[in-house]
C-alpha positions in Angstrom: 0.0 0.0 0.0 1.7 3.2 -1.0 2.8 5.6 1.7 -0.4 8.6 2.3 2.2 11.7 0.7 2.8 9.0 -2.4 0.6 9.1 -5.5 -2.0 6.7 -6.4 -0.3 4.1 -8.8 -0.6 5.0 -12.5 -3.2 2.9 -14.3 -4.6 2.5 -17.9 -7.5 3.9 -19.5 -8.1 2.8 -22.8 -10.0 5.7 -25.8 -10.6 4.8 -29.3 -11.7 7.1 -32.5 -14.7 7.5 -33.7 -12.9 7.3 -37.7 -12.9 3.7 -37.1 -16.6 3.7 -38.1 -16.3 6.0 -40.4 -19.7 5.1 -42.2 -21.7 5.1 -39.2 -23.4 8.2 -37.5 -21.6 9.1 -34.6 -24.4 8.2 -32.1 -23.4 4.9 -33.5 -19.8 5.1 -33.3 -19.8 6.6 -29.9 -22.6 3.2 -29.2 -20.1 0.8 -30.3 -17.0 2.3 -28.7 -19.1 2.5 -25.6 -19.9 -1.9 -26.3 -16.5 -2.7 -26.8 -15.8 -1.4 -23.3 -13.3 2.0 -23.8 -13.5 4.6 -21.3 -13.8 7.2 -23.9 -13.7 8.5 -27.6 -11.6 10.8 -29.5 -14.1 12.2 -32.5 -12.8 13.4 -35.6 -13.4 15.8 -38.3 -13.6 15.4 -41.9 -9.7 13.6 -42.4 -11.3 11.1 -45.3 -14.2 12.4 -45.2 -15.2 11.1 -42.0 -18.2 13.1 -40.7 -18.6 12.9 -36.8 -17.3 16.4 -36.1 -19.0 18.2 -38.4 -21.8 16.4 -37.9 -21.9 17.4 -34.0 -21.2 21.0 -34.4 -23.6 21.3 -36.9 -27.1 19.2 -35.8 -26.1 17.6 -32.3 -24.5 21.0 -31.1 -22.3 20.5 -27.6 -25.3 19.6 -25.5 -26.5 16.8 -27.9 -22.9 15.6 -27.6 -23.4 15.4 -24.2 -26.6 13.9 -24.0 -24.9 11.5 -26.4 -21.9 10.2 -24.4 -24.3 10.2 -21.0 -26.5 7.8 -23.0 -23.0 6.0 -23.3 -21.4 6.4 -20.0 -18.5 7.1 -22.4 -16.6 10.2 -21.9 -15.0 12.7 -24.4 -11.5 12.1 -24.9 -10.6 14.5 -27.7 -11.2 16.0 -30.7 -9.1 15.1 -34.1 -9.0 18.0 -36.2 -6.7 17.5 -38.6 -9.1 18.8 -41.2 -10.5 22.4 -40.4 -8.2 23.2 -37.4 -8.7 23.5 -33.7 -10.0 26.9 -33.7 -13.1 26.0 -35.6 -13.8 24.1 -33.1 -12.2 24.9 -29.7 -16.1 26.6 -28.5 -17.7 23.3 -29.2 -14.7 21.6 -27.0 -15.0 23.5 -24.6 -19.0 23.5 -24.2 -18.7 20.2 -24.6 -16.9 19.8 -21.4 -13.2 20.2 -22.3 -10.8 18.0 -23.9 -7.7 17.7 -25.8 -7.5 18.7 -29.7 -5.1 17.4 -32.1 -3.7 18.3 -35.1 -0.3 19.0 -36.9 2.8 20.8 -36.9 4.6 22.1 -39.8 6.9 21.4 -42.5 10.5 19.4 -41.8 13.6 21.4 -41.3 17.2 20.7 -41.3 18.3 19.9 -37.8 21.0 22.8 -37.4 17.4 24.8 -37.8 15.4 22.9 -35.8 15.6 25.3 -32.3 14.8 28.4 -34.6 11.9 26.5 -36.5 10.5 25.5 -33.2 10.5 28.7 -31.5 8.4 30.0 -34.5 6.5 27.7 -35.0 5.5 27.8 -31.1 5.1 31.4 -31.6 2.4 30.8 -33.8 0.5 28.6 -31.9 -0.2 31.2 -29.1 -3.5 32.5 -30.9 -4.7 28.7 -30.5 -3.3 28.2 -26.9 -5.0 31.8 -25.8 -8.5 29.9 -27.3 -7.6 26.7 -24.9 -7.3 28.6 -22.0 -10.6 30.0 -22.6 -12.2 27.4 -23.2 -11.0 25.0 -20.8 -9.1 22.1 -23.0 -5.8 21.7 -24.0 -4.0 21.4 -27.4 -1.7 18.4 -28.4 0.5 18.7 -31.7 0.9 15.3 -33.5 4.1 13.9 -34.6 4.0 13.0 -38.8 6.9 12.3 -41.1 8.5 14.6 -43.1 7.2 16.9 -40.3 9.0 19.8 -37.8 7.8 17.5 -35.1 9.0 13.9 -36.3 11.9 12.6 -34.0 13.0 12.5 -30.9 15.1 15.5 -30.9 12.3 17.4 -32.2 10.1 16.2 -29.0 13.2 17.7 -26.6 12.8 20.8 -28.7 9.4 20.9 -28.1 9.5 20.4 -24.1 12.2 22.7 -23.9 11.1 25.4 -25.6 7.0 25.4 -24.9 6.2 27.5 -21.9 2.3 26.6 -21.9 0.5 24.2 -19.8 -2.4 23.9 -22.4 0.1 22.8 -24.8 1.4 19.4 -25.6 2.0 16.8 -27.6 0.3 14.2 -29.8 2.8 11.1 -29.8 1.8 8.4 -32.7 4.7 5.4 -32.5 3.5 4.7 -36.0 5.7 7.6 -37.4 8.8 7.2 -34.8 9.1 3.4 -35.9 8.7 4.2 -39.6 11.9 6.2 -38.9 13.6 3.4 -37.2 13.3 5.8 -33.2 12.7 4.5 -29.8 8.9 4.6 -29.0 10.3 4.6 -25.2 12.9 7.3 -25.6 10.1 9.6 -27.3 7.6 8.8 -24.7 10.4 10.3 -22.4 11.2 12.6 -23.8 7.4 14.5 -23.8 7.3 13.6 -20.0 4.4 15.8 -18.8 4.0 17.6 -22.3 2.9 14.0 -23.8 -1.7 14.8 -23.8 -2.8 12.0 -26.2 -1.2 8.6 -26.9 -2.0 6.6 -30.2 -1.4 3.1 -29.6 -0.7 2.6 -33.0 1.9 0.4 -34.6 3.9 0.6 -37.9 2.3 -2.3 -40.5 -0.4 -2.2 -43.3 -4.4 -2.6 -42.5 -5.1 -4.1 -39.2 -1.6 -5.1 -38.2 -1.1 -1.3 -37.0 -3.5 -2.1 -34.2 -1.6 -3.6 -30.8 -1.9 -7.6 -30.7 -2.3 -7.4 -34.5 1.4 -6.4 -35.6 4.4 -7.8 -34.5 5.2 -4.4 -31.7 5.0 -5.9 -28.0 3.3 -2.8 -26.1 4.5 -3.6 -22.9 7.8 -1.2 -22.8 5.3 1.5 -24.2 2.9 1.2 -21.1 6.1 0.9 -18.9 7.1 4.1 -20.3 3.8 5.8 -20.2 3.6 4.9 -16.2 7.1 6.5 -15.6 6.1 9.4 -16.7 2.6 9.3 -15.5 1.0 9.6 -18.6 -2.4 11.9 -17.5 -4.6 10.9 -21.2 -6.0 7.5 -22.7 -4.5 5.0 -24.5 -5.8 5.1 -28.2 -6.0 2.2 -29.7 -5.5 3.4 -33.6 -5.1 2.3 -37.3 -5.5 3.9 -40.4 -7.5 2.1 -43.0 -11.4 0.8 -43.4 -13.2 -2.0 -42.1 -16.8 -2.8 -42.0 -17.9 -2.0 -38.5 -18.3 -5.5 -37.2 -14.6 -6.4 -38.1 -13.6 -3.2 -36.8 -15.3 -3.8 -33.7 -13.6 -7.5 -33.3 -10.4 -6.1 -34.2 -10.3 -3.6 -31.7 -11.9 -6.0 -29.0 -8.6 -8.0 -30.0 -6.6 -4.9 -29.3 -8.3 -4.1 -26.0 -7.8 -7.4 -24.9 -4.0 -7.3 -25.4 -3.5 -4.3 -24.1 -5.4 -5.2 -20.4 -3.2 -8.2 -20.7 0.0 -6.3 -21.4 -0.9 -3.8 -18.6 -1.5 -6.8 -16.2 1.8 -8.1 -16.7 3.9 -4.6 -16.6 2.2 -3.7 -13.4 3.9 -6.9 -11.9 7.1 -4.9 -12.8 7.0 -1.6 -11.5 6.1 -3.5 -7.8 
């Protein structure tokens, strides 16, 4: 039993997105997360034309959301707004209780530039950091390829140089393997900055999913319990499936994953 000034151990929730059902409405994308057991959903805009964001701001407006997610017991993760930007729709987040919003950086840079680029880039993002501190939520840049925020040394960049506590980052593994990094060292590297956690593996069509591809996810959820990872654990792929496959494939995933965090808690002691 830890000591009363220690803090409660870390534990693992487990989010999904709501682009994994791309062809359903969201109430029944948000119904089917809610089915397969996740503690939460991260809805996204129109990236492939998927149209659960758009779809809320427009007819379900932030209280139909919530009445939505209640129906559920499902709570709101984030919002993926890769297409249309956070500050279309940072008043929805935050009437809709708060939450984390993700998108992009910018375009890659040679390293010796990669302090400057950062600072600028960072600079730019004050407009949108100024809207999550009004409306309660938080923003979480996403790591790509061929991006300013793509390795390791970009994520140290980052950290170093972002002085806001409503700003953080987006860490997809998918990208860091594709460029041969450390998952773990990243993950480190983002410490407290780290808001939203894909679990999301490099491979083609459902092998990106954890228990699908060959990644073990243990030293990931060791990593994310060092730091005391605050978000959900995302199970993610790219890619899609008719909705009962997708459903069985990430019942598959959720399944690993309790089973991975079973056996890493017996490590930390």
């Amino acid at each position: 039993m830890a000591a009363a000034d220690e803090p409660a151990p870390w534990t693992m929730r487990l989010a999904t997105s709501s682009i994994h059902y791309l062809h359903l409405p969201v109430e029944q994308a948000c119904e089917r997360i809610a089915k397969l057991g996740f503690e939460a959903v991260d809805i996204w805009s129109a990236h492939v034309g998927c149209p659960h964001l758009d779809d809320v701001a427009e007819r379900l407006k932030a209280d139909g959301l919530r009445k939505v997610l209640d129906g559920q017991k499902l709570k709101l993760f984030s919002f993926s707004v890769y297409a249309g930007g956070y500050a279309r729709y940072a008043q929805l987040l935050g009437e809709s209780g708060g939450g984390v919003a993700v998108q992009g950086s910018a375009g890659p840079c040679p390293p010796a530039e990669l302090t400057t680029r950062m600072k600028a880039f960072l600079e730019g993002l004050k407009p949108l950091v100024e809207l999550a501190e009004k409306y309660n939520s938080y923003l979480a840049i996403e790591n790509h390829g061929q991006a300013l925020l793509d390795s390791v040394d970009s994520f140290k960049a980052f950290v170093d140089l972002n002085q806001s506590p409503r700003l953080g980052i987006a860490l997809a593994p998918y990208h860091v393997q594709a460029i041969k990094g450390s998952v773990e060292d990243a993950i480190a590297a983002c410490g407290g900055q780290l808001f939203f956690f894909y679990a999301w593996q490099h491979g083609g069509g459902v092998d990106q999913l954890p228990g699908h591809g060959p990644t073990d996810f243990r030293p990931w959820l060791a990593a994310l319990a060092k730091i005391r990872y605050r978000g959900y654990v995302n199970p993610f792929m790219h890619g899609d499936l008719e909705p009962d496959a997708m459903s069985a494939a990430l019942a598959k995933s959720r399944d690993y994953l309790q089973q991975c965090w079973a056996e890493v808690q017996k490590t930390l002691g």
